[in-house]
C-alpha positions as CSV (number, residue, x, y, z in Angstrom):
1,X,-29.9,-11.5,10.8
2,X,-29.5,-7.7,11.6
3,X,-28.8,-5.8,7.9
4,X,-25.8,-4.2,9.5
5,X,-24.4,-7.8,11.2
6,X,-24.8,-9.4,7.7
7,X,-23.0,-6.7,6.2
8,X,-19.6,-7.4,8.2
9,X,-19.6,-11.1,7.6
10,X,-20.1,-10.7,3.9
11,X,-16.7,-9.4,1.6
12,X,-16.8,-6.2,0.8
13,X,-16.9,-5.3,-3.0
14,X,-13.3,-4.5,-4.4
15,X,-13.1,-0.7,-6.4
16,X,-11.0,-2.1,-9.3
17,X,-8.4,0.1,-11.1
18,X,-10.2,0.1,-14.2
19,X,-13.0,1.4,-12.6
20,X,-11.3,3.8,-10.3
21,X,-8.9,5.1,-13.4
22,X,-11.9,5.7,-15.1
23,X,-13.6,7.9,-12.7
24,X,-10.6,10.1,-12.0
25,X,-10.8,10.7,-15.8
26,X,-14.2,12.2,-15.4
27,X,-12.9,14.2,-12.6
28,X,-14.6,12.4,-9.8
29,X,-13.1,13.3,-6.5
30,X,-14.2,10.6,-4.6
31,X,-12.4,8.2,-6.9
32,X,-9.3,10.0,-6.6
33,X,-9.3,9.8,-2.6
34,X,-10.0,5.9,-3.4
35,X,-7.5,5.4,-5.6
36,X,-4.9,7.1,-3.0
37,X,-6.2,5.3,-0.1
38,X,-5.8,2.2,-1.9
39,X,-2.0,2.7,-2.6
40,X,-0.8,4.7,-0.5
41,X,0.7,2.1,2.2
42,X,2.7,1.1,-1.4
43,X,4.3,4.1,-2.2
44,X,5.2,4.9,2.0
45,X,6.6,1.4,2.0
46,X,9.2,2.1,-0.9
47,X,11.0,5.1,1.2
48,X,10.6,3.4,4.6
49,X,12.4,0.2,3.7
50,X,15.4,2.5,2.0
51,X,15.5,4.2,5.3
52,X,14.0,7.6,3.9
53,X,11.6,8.3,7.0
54,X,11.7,11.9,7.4
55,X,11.4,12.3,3.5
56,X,8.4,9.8,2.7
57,X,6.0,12.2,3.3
58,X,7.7,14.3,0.3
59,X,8.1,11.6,-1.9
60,X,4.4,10.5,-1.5
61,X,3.1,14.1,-2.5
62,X,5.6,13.7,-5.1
63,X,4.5,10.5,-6.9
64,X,0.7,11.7,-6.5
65,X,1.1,14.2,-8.5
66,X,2.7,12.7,-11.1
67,X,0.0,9.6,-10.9
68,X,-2.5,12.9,-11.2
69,X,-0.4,14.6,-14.0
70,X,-0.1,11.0,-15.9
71,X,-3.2,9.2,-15.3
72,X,-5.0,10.2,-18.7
73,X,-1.7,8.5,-20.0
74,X,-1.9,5.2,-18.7
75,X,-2.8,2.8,-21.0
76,X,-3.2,-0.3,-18.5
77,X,-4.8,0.2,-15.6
78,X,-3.5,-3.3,-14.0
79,X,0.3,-2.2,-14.3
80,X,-0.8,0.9,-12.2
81,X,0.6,-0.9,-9.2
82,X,4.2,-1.7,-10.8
83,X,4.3,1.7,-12.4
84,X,3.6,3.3,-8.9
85,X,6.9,1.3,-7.5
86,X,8.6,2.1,-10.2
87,X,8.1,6.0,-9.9
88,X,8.6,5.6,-6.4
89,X,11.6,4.1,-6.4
90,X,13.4,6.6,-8.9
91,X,11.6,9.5,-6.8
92,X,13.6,8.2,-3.2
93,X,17.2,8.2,-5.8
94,X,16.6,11.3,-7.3
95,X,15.8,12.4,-3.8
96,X,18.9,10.8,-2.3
97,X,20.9,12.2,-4.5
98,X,20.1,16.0,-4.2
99,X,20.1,15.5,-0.6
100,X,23.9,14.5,-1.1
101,X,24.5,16.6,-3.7
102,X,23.8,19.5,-0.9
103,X,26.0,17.9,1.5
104,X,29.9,19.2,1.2
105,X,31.4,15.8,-0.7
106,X,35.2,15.2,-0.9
107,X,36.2,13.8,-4.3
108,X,36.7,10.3,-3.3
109,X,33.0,10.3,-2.1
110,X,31.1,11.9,-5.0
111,X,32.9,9.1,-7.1
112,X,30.2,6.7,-5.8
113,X,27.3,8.6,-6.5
114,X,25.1,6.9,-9.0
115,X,25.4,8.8,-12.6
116,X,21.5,8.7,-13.3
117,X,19.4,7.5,-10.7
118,X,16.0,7.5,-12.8
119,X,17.9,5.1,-15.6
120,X,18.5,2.5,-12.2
121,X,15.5,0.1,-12.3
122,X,13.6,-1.5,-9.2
123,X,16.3,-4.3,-7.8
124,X,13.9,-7.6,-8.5
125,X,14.0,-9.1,-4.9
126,X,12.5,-5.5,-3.8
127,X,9.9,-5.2,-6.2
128,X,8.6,-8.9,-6.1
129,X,8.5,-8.5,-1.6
130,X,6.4,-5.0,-2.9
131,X,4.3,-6.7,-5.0
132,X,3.5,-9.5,-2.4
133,X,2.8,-6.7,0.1
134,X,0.1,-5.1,-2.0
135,X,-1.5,-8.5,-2.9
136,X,-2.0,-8.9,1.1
137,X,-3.4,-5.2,1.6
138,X,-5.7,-5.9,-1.7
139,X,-6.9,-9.2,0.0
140,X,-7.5,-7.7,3.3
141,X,-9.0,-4.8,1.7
142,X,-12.2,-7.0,0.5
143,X,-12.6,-9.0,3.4
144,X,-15.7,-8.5,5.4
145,X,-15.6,-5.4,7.2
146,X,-15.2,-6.9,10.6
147,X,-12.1,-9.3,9.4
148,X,-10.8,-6.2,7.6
149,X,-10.8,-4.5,10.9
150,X,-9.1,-7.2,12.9
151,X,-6.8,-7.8,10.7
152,X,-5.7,-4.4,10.8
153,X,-5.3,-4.2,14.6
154,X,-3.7,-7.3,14.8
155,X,-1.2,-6.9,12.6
156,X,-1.0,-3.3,11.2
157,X,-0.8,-1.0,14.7
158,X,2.0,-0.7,15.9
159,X,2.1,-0.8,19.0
160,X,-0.3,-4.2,19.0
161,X,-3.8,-3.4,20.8
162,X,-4.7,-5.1,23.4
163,X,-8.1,-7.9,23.1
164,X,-9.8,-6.4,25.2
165,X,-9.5,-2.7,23.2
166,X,-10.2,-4.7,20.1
167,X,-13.3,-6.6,21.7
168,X,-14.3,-3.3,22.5
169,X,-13.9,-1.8,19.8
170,X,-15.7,-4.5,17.2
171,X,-18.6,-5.1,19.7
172,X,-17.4,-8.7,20.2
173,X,-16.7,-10.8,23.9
174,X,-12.6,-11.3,24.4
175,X,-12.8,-15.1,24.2
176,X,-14.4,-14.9,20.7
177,X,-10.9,-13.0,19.3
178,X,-8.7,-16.0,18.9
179,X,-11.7,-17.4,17.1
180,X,-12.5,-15.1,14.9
181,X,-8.8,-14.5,13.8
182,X,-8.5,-18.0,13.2
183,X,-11.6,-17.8,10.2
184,X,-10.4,-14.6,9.1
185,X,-6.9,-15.9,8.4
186,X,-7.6,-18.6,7.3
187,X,-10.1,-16.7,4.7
188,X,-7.3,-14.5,3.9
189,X,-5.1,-17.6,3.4
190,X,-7.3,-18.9,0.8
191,X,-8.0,-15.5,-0.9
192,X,-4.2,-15.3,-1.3
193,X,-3.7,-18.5,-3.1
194,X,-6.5,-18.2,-5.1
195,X,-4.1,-15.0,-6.9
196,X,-1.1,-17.4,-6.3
197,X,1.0,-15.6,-3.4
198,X,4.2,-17.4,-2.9
């Protein structure tokens, strides 16, 4: 077997936290753009789903930096991914709420404005459908290259590819796509109770 064909059927090696975390510390930039790439469909999900499109970009730059400013300050690298939804979440109120604080409010109106959106926590039913949504992009994340890579234009693009764009694209005959989907599923599926997803 070709190095290169063995390498997309075999899972790829997940950077863990602790190690990432660990190399931003020593200033490594590469681990930094990992560590981004790694969460950063998290932290857009949390102002999409509150309706905050035209703001997500500046609530992204927003909890970056203070991940960069408070990274030496994190004592457990695993809760990275609850503290990042957690920072997001009180970044979209605080946003929401200057944005209404700069619209003209009658009395009646600024009566139902929050008193302190950083002291609101992360409703439960959001954070735990969060939480499921990283374990999915962790799992796909380490699944060999070329199952990573359907998955992603299966599912992800929007709008869906066509099979014959993605049979182009991963060097692989049109009938084989149903197939291959089928193992890499069904890999993911199995990856995903390992970690118990519910």
């Amino acid at each position: 077997m070709k190095p290169a064909a063995k390498a997309q059927l075999e899972p790829r090696e997940p950077s863990s936290d602790e190690r990432l975390i660990a190399l931003c510390r020593e200033g490594d930039p590469q681990a930094w753009a990992d560590l981004v790439d790694k969460y950063k469909n998290l932290i857009y999900s949390i102002p999409i789903k509150l309706g905050m499109y035209d703001d997500a970009a500046d609530i992204f730059q927003s909890v970056c930096l203070d991940l960069l400013s408070g990274l030496s300050k994190l004592r457990e690298p695993r809760a990275l991914p609850k503290w990042l939804m957690q920072v997001c979440y009180h970044k979209c109120l605080e946003h929401g709420a200057r944005a209404k604080k700069q619209v003209q409010l009658e009395d009646e109106d600024a009566e139902n404005l929050p008193a302190d959106s950083s002291a609101s926590p992360l409703p439960e039913e959001m954070l735990a459908q969060l939480q499921r949504e990283q374990m999915v992009r962790d799992v796909v994340s380490v699944l060999p290259a070329r199952c990573g890579q359907m998955v992603h234009m299966l599912f992800y693009e929007t709008p869906p590819r066509p099979y014959q764009e993605i049979a182009q694209e991963l060097g692989i005959a049109t009938g084989s796509i149903g197939f291959i989907r089928g193992r890499c599923l069904s890999r993911l599926k199995k990856q995903l109770e390992k970690m118990g997803f519910q």
